[in-house]
Residue, then its C-alpha position, 0 to 999 in steps of 0.5 A: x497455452x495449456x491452460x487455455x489461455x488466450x487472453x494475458x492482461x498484463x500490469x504496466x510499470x514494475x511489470x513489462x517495464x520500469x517506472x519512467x521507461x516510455x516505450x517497450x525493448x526488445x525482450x518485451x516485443x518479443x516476448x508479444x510476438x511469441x505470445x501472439x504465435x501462440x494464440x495468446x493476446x496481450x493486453x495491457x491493464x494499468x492503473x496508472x493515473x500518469x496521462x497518456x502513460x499506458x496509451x503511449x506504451x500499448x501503441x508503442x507495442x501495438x496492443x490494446x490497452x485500459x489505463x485508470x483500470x481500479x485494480x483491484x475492482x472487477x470492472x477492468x477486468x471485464x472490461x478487456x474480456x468484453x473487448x476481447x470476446x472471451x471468458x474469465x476461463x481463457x483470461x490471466x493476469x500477470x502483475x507485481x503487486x498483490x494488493x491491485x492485480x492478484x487480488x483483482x484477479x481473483x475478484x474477477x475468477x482469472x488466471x493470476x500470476x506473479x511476478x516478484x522483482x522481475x521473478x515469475x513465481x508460480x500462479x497464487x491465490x491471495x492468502x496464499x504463502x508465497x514460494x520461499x528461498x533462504x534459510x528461514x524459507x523466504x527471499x529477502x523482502x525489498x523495502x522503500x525508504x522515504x520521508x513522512x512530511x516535509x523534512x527541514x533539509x527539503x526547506x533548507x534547500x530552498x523548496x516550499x511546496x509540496x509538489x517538489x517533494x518526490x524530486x528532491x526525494x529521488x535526488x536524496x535516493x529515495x523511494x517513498x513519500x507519506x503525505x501528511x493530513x494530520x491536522x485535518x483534509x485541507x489539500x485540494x484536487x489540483x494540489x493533489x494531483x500535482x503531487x501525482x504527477x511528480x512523484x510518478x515522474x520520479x518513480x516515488x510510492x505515495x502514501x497518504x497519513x488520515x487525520x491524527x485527531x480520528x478515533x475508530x475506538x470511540x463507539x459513539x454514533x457521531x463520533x464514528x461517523x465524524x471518523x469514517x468521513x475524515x478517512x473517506x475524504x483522505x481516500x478521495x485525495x489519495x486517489x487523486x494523488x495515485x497513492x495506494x495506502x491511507x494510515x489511520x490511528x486505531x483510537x484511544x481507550x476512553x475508560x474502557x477494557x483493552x478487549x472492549x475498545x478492540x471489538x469497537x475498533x476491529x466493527x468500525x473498521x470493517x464497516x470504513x473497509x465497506x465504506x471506502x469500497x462503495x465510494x470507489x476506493x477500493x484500490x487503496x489500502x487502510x493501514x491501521x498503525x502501532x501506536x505508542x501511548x499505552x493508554x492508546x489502543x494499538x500494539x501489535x496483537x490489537x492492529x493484526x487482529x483488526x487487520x486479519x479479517x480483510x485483504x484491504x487492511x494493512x498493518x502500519x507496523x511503526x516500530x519507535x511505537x512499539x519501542x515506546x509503549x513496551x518501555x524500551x523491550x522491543x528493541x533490537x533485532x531479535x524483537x523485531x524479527x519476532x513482530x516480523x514472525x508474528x505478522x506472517x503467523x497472524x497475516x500469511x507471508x504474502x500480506x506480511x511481506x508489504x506492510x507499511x511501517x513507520x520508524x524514529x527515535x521516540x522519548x518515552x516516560x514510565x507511565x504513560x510511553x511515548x513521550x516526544x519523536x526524536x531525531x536520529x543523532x540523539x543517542x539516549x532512546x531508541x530504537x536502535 
């Protein structure tokens, strides 16, 4: 209020309620009623693809809403100010994710605060290292585990499709799933969306892995453009899915320099960043990955770099990866807190904090690094 507030748009799930929580509790209407008292109108801005989700649970509370609103694009934003008759000035965001409603946020010259596991933390600015408790200064970061593909125990059960993966995930205690188009982009819209529906019904995090075969490191013309329409139809079915994240291979090195490969790679990737961002993909995240042959570009300085210049790259930190092209040194947790480290030197702590990763065992040869992935229960490689 003293800022002048009296529109607060306000994120739905992880935000006002948990994932799955229908309808509003108490604290939360009484929460809108004081908020009313003081001039101040809540709105809630979702970008929840689960139909009827925000519907449900504004009128349940007995506020206006937009759901399917594209955090981080501006346009939900200035749609519910439009509703509402007042200014970027008089409007705040209230969220937990920095990615979608901070970041939107600030696209749309709002008031932005945080919320961080049901913590508020005081209003940010992308970019910005966020407040820190501990004795390295930062409050422990929560981590979602889960499977990337279909496992041999999801078959075993008895499972065939795709769709019944976040269930039996949530079954297993898990959080998270990584759909797999390694092979290429072959799942269609209805599939895809099923796969939605379910894991928003079991509280999973989708994410989406592009084809393995694209290559951004290669500078030539056709095979760029072959790349950036491989990735831009993984976004497409991402979306579908309300997964927020597409991991993609940075490329191999073709005869050239590492610092020659790098700049190709660090161009194309500015450019797919712009691409996804005009075909309307603007709220996924393109996370390039680690990768574990040496002959492949992708250590860990290579990735940052590429991600540094923009908020909608990510890393994809996979771990066996760097375990395997370093012959076994980054390996234990003085290596892993130094990568750690570097990401918040490199990124800032608020991007470091929601980097995507990948973790297995990997088999790795003296020349060439990664050799094979491995199980868990084999005990010759790591990392540990």
């Amino acid at each position: 209020r003293a800022r002048g507030v009296k529109l607060l748009l306000a994120d739905l799930d992880n935000t006002l309620a948990p994932y799955g929580v229908a309808e509003p509790d108490d604290q939360v209407r009484e929460w809108k009623e004081a908020l009313a008292a003081a001039g101040i109108t809540l709105f809630i801005l979702s970008n929840s693809r689960r139909p009827g989700r925000a519907q449900r649970y504004a009128q349940a509370l007995g506020v206006p809403y937009e759901g399917h609103a594209g955090k981080p694009k501006r346009g939900g934003f200035q749609r519910a100010m439009a509703r509402m008759g007042v200014t970027a000035e008089e409007t705040a965001i209230v969220g937990d994710q920095i990615f979608t409603d901070t970041w939107g946020g600030n696209n749309a010259g709002v008031l932005t605060l945080l919320v961080w596991d049901g913590v508020p933390l005081p209003p940010l600015r992308v970019g910005d290292p966020l407040p820190g408790r501990g004795p390295k200064g930062g409050d422990p970061v929560r981590a979602r585990f889960g499977t990337a593909g279909n496992p041999d125990g999801f078959y075993q059960a008895g499972k065939k499709q795709s769709k019944d993966m976040p269930p039996w995930l949530r079954e297993q205690g898990l959080e998270a799933y990584e759909y797999q188009c390694g092979k290429g982009v072959t799942v269609g819209e209805a599939t895809a969306r099923a796969i939605g529906r379910a894991a928003a019904g079991a509280g999973i995090a989708l994410s989406l892995h592009a084809p393995y075969f694209v290559n951004p490191a290669n500078p030539d013309p056709d095979s760029q453009e072959k790349t950036l329409g491989h990735v831009l139809k993984a976004c497409q079915v991402a979306q579908w899915m309300g997964a927020d994240r597409v991991v993609v291979h940075t490329g191999a090195l073709q005869k050239r320099t590492r610092e020659e490969a790098l700049a190709t790679a660090k161009a194309f990737f500015q450019t797919l960043r712009r691409r996804c961002d005009e075909a309307g993909y603007g709220d996924i995240l393109l996370c390039p990955e680690t990768m574990g042959k040496i002959n492949q570009l992708g250590d860990l300085e290579e990735v940052l770099a590429i991600c540094a210049p923009s908020e909608g790259l990510l890393p994809c930190v996979d771990f066996g990866h760097l375990y395997a092209r370093s012959l076994g040194a980054l390996d234990g947790a003085a290596a892993v807190e130094g990568m750690l480290d570097r990401m918040v030197q490199v990124l800032g702590e608020a991007r470091a904090r929601v980097f995507h990763s990948h973790f297995s065992k990997i088999e790795y040869t003296p020349r060439g690094g990664e050799a094979r992935h491995l199980t868990f229960d084999q005990p010759y490689f790591g990392p540990d």
